[in-house]
C-alpha positions in Angstrom: 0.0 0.0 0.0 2.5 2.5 0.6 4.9 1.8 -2.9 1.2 2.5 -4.3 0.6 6.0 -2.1 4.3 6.9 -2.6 3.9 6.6 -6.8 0.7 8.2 -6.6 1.8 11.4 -5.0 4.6 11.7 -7.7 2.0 11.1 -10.6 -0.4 13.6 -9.2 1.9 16.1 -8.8 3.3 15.3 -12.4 -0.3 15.8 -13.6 -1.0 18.9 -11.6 2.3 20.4 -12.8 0.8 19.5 -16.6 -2.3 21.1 -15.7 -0.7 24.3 -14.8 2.1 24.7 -17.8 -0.6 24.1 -21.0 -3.8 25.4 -19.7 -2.5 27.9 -16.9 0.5 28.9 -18.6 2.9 28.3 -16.0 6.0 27.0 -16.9 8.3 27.8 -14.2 6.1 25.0 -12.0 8.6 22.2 -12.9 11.7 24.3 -11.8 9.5 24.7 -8.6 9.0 21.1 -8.2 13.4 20.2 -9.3 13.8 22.7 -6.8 11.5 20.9 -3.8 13.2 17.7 -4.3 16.6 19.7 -3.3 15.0 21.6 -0.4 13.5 18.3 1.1 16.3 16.2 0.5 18.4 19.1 2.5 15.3 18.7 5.2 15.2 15.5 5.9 19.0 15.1 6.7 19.3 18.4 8.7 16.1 16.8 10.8 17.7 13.2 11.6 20.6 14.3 12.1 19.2 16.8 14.6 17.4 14.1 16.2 20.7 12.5 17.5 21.0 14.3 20.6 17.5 13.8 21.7 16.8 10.4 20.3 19.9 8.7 22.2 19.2 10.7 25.6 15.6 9.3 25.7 16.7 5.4 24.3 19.3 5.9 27.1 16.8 6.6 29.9 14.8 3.8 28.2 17.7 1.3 28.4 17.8 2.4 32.1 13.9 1.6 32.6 14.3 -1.8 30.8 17.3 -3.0 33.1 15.5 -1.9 35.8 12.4 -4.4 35.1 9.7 -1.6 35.0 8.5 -3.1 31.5 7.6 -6.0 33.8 6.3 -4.4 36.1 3.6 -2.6 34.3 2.9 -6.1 32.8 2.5 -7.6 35.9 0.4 -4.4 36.9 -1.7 -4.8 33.6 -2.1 -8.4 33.4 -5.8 -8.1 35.7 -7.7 -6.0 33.2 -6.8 -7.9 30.6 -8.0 -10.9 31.9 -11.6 -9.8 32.2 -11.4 -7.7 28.7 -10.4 -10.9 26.9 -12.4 -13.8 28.6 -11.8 -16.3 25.9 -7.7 -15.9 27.0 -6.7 -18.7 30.0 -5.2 -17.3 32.9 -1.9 -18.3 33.0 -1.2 -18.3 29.1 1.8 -17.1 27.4 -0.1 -14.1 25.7 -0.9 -12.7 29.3 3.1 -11.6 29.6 3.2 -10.9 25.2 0.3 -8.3 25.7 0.9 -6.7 28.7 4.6 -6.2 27.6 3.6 -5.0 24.5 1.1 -2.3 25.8 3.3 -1.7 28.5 5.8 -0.7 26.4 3.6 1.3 23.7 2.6 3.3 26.7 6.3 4.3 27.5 6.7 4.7 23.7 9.3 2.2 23.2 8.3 1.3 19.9 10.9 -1.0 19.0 10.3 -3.3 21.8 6.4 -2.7 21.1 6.1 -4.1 17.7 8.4 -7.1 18.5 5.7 -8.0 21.8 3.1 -7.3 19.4 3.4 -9.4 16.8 4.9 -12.1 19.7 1.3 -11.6 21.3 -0.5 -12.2 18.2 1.2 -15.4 17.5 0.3 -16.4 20.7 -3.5 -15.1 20.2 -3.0 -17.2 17.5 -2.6 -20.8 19.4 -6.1 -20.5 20.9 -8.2 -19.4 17.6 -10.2 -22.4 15.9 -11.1 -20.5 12.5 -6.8 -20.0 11.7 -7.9 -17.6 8.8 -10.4 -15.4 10.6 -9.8 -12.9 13.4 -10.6 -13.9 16.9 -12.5 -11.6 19.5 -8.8 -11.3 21.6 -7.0 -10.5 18.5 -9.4 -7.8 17.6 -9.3 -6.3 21.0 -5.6 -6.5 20.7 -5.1 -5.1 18.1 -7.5 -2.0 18.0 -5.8 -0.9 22.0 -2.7 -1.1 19.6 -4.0 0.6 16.7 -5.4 3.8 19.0 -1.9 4.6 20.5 -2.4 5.1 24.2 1.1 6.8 24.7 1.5 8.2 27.6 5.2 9.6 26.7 5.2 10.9 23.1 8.8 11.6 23.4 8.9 11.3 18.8 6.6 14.3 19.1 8.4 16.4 21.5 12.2 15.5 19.7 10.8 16.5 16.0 8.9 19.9 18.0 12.4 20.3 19.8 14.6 19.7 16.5 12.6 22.2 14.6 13.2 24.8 16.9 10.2 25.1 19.4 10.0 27.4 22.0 8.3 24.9 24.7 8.8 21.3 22.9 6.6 19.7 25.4 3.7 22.1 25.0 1.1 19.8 23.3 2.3 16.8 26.5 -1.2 16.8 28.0 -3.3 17.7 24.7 -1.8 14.6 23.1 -2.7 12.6 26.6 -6.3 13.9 25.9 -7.1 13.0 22.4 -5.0 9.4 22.7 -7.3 8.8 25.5 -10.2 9.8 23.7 -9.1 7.1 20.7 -7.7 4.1 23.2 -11.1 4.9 24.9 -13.6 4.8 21.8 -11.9 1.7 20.3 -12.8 -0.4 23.6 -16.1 0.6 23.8 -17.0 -0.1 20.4 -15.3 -3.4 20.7 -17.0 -4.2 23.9 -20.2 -3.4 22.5 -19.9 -5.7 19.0 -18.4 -8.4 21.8 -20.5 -7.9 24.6 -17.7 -7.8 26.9 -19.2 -6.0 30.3 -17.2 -3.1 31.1 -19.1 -2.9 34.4 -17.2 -5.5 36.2 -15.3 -4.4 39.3 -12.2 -5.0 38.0 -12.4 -3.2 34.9 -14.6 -0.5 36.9 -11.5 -0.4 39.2 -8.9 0.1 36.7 -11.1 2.7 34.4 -11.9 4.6 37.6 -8.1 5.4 38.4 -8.0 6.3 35.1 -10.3 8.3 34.7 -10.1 10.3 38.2 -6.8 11.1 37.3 -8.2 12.8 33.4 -11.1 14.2 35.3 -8.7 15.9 37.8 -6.6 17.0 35.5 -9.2 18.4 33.5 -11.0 20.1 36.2 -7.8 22.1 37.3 -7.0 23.5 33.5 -10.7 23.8 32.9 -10.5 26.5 36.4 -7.9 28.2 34.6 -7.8 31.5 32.7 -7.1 30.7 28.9 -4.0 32.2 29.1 -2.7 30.6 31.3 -3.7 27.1 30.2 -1.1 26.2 27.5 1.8 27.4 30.1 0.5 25.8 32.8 -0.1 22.3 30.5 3.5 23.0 29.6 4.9 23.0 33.8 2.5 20.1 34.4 3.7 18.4 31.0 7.7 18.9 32.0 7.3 18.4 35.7 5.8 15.4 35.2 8.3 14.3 32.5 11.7 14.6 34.3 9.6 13.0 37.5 10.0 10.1 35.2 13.6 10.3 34.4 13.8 10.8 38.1 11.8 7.1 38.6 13.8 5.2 36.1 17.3 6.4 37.5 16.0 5.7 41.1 14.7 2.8 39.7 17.7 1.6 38.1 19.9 2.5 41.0 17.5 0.9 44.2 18.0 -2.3 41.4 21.9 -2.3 41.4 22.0 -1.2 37.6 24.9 0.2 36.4 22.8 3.4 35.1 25.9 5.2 33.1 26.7 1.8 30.9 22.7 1.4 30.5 22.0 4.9 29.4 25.5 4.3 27.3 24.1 1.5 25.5 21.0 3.1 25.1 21.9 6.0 23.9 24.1 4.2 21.0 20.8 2.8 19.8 19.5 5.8 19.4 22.3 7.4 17.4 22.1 4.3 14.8 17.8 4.6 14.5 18.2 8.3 14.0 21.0 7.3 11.0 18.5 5.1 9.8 16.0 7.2 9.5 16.8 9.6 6.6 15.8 7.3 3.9 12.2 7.2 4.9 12.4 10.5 5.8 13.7 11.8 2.4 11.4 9.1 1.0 8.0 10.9 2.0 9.5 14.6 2.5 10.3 14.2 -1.4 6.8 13.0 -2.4 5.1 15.7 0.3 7.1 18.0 -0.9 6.0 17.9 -4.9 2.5 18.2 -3.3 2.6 21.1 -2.1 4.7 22.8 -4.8 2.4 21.5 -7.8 -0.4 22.8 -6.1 -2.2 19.7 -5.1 -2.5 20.0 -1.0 -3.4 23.7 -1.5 -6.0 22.9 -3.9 -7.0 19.8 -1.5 -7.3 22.0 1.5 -9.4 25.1 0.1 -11.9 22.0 -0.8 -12.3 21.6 2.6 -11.5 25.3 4.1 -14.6 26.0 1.7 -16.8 23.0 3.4 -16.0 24.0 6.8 -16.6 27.7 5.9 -20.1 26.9 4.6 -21.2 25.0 7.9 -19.9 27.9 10.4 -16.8 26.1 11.4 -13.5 27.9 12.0 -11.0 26.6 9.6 -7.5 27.6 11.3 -7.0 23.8 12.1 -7.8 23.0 8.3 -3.8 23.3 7.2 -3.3 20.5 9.6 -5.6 18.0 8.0 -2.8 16.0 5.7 -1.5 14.2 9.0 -4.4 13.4 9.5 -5.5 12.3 6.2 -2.1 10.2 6.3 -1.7 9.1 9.6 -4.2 5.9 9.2 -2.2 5.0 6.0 1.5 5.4 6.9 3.3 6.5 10.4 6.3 7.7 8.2 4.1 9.4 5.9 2.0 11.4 8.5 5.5 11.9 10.4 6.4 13.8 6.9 3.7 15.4 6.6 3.6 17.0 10.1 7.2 18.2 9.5 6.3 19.8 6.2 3.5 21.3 7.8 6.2 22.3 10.5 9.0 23.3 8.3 6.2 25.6 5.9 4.1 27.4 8.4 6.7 27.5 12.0 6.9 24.8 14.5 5.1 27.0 16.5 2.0 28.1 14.5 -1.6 26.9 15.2 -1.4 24.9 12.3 2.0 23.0 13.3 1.0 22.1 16.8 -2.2 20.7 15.9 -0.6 18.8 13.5 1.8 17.5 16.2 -1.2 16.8 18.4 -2.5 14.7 15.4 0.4 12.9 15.3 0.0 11.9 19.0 -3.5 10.4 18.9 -3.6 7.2 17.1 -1.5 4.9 15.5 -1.2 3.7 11.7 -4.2 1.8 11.6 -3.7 -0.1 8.3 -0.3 -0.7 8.7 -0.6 -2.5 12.2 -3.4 -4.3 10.8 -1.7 -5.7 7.8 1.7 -6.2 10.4 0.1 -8.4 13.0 -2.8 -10.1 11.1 -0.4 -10.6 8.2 2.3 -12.2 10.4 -0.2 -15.4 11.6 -2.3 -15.4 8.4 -5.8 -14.0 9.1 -7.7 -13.3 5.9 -11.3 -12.1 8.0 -10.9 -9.1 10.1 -14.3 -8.9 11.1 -15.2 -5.7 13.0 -11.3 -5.2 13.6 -11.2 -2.6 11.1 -14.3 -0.5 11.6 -13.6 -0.3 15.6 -10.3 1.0 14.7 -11.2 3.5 12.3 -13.7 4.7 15.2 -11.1 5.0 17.4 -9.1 6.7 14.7 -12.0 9.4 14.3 -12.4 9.9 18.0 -8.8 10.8 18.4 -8.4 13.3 15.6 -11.5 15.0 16.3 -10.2 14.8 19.8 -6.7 16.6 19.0 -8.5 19.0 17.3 -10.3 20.5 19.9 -7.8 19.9 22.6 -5.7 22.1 19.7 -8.1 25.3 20.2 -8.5 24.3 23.7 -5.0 24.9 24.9 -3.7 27.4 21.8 -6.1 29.1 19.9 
């Protein structure tokens, strides 16, 4: 799917630039697009290689987390809920450690060890379906709390913000929280309702409570607020709260006899050869984005739907942010791309930008994951996996959109 997306934005914008030189009478659009190719090219090195720093500090705290045996620990902490939410699942079987690890480590955005656990839980899912080619209710479950993100450190987000130059990279920390809630939360209920799981039992009561006392808290104290205070005062809870966590996994690591320096070390050397790695996707969609914009396509795209909103009374600030959204179902490194060509066009800091960033945050690549894990053990049915996902997908854009003019517009 995305060798198809990535020709197809070349061939539009080849067509587009067409349009323009014999009807329009533009020539000069192909030196614009030639010259785009340069500029994004330039881009897309300049931003992994000012990733670096950033990426191997946080793989390095990571490292120090890992060593420490928090990962298991959230499992362990996790492993309760999931045995109510997925009845069909034994107690005691060797999914119970594959899942909680695997959101346990999506919610400390450790992607690399996430999809790994992931497609290890699946496989494991796998042993106790009957129909081999058809998508059990655990499965689906599985995959759609996968699917809607719930990241409780978007540390990608705050190192691209940071990299491009913003003043308070951790600004959009608690709207992301919000609208990744929203998603993680709309995706379970739609799969509880199609599986008739009851949400009302204590345990899940119990967890979801905790939860959700903490949101409403949260929410209540910014909600009191004056709006001008609310985006600096999101930013000292989003930052306190962050280096509280550094704070736990070095204490952690250190009450556990880690050697912290050689973990953060090794870390941190991961992170310098991921951020290498890198700059081939990244030129790869930056390139493609790129002739977009320059033959006119996205502009024309987006006054289709500025003109929409317009018509129904909506304000349409938020409208320049709508290709990471568009993408981010479709491709994580295309919506990545897009939300640093949004970035790198209208300032890291603009309305537009950090709503895009926000975007970014709230769900995860929902056709990618689904062709990932159900491709890995052979499922040809999906069943409702798709539509509860796409659900969740709507709940957390429309989600990061509002929490975008809640906190900075």
């Amino acid at each position: 799917m995305l060798a198809h997306l990535w020709f197809a934005f070349f061939a539009v914008s080849f067509i587009s630039a067409c349009y323009q030189w014999l009807i329009n009478g533009q020539p000069e659009i192909f030196s614009a697009l030639v010259q785009s190719t340069f500029d994004m090219a330039g881009l897309s090195v300049e931003i992994a290689i000012g990733l670096i720093g950033v990426l191997a500090l946080w793989l390095g705290f990571f490292k120090i987390a890992e060593r420490a045996g928090m990962i298991k620990f959230l499992s362990r902490a996790l492993e309760p809920l999931f045995l109510k939410l997925m009845p069909d699942v034994p107690k005691g079987h060797p999914s119970h450690g594959s899942i909680t690890m695997n959101i346990a480590a999506n919610i400390l955005g450790l992607d690399n060890a996430a999809t790994p656990m992931g497609l290890k839980a699946m496989q494991d899912l796998q042993s106790l379906n009957p129909e081999k080619n058809t998508a059990s209710n655990a499965q689906i479950l599985f995959l759609v709390l996968n699917t809607s993100s719930l990241t409780l450190l978007p540390i990608t987000i705050f190192m691209y913000r940071a990299q491009q130059g913003a003043a308070d990279p951790t600004a959009v920390f608690i709207p992301i929280l919000m609208a990744t809630g929203a998603s993680t939360l709309t995706g379970l209920l739609a799969v509880a309702y199609v599986q008739k799981i009851n949400l009302l039992d204590k345990t899940i009561v119990l967890y979801f409570s905790a939860l959700a006392i903490i949101l409403a808290a949260l929410a209540s104290f910014l909600v009191s607020l004056p709006a001008d205070r609310m985006a600096a005062t999101s930013s000292l809870l989003g930052n306190f709260i962050l280096f509280s966590i550094i704070m736990l996994f070095l204490s952690a690591g250190w009450f556990k006899k880690v050697d912290v320096y050689d973990a953060f070390i090794e870390g941190a050397k991961e992170g310098f050869e991921i951020a290498i790695k890198l700059i081939p996707y990244l030129l790869a969609m930056l390139v493609a984005i790129g002739l977009l914009r320059s033959s006119g396509v996205l502009d024309t795209l987006l006054s289709a739907f500025e003109t929409i909103f317009t018509l129904f009374g909506f304000n349409t600030d938020f409208v320049q942010a709508l290709p990471t959204a568009f993408m981010k179902p479709l491709s994580g490194s295309g919506a990545r791309a897009m939300m640093l060509e949004t970035m790198n066009t209208f300032g890291v800091d603009s309305f537009a930008a950090t709503v895009s960033a926000i975007l970014q945050g709230s769900t995860e690549t929902t056709f990618y994951v689904l062709a990932v894990y159900f491709g890995s053990v052979g499922i040809k049915r999906v069943r409702h996996a798709l539509t509860c996902a796409l659900l969740a997908d709507f709940a957390g854009i429309t989600a990061a959109i509002l929490a975008g003019y809640w906190f900075f517009h």
